[in-house]
C-alpha positions as CSV (number, residue, x, y, z in Angstrom):
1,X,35.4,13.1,-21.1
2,X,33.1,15.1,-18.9
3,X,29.9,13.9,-19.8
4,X,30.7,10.8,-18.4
5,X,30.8,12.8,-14.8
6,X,27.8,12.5,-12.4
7,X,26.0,15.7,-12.3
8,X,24.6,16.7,-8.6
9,X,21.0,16.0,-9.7
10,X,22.0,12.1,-10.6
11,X,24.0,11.4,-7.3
12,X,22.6,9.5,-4.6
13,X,21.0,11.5,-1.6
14,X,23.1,11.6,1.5
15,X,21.7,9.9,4.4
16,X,20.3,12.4,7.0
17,X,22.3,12.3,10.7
18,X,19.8,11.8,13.5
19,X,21.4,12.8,16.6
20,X,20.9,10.3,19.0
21,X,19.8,11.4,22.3
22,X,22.6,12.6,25.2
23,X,23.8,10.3,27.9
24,X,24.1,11.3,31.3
25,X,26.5,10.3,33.2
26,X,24.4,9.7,36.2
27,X,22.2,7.4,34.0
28,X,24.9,4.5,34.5
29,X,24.9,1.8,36.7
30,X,27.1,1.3,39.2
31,X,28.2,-1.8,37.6
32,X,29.0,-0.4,33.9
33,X,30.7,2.5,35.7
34,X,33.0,-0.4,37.3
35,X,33.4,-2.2,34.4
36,X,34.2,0.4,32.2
37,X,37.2,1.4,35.3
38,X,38.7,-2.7,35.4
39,X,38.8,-2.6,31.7
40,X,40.4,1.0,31.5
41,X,42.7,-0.2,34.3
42,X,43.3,-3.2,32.4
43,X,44.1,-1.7,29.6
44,X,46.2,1.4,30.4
45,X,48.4,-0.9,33.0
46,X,47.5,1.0,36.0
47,X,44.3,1.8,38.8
48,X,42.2,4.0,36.8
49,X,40.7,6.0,39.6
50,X,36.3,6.0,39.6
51,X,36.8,9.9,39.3
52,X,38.9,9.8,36.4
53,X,36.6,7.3,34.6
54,X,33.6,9.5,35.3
55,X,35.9,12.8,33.9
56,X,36.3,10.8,30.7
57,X,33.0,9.7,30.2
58,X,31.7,13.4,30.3
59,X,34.4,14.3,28.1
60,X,33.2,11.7,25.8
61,X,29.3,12.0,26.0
62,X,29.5,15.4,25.4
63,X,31.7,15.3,22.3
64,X,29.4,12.3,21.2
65,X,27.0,14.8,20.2
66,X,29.2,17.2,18.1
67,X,30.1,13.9,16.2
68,X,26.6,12.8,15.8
69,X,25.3,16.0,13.9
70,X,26.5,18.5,11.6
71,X,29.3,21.0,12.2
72,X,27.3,24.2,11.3
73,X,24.2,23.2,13.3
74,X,26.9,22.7,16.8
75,X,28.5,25.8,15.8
76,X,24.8,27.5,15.4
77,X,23.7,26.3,18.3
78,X,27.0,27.1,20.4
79,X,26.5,30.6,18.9
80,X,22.9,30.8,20.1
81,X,23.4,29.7,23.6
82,X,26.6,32.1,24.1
83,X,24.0,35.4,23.0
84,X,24.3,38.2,25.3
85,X,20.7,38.8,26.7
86,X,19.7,42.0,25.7
């Protein structure tokens, strides 16, 4: 029964994340800025506020990234960055 199991060496590769490269907020047009607001607005049934759009945007660039690549090399590189010097 369990030589009919795939060993590691016979399963496929896994396809390799590539992070793809941060947005910046202040990269946006004007326009997509707006549009992304009347469609929020639209959506949630109320004025979405050009402030709140641009909170939620950062919040959602900057988890883009931790969902792009792996979870040890965002937790190494969270680690690195919070070093003491010294």
């Amino acid at each position: 029964m369990n030589e009919h199991r795939k060993s590691p060496a016979q399963r496929p590769p896994v396809a390799e994340v590539v992070p793809t490269p941060p947005i910046d907020v202040e990269s946006l047009t004007p326009e997509l800025i707006t549009h992304i607001r009347l469609v929020t607005s639209a959506l949630e049934g109320r004025l979405v506020s050009r402030d709140e759009i641009i909170s939620m945007l950062k919040r959602v660039l900057r988890q883009h990234r931790f969902v792009a690549g792996r979870r040890i090399d965002y937790v190494v590189e969270e680690l690195s960055a919070r070093r003491p010097d010294g």
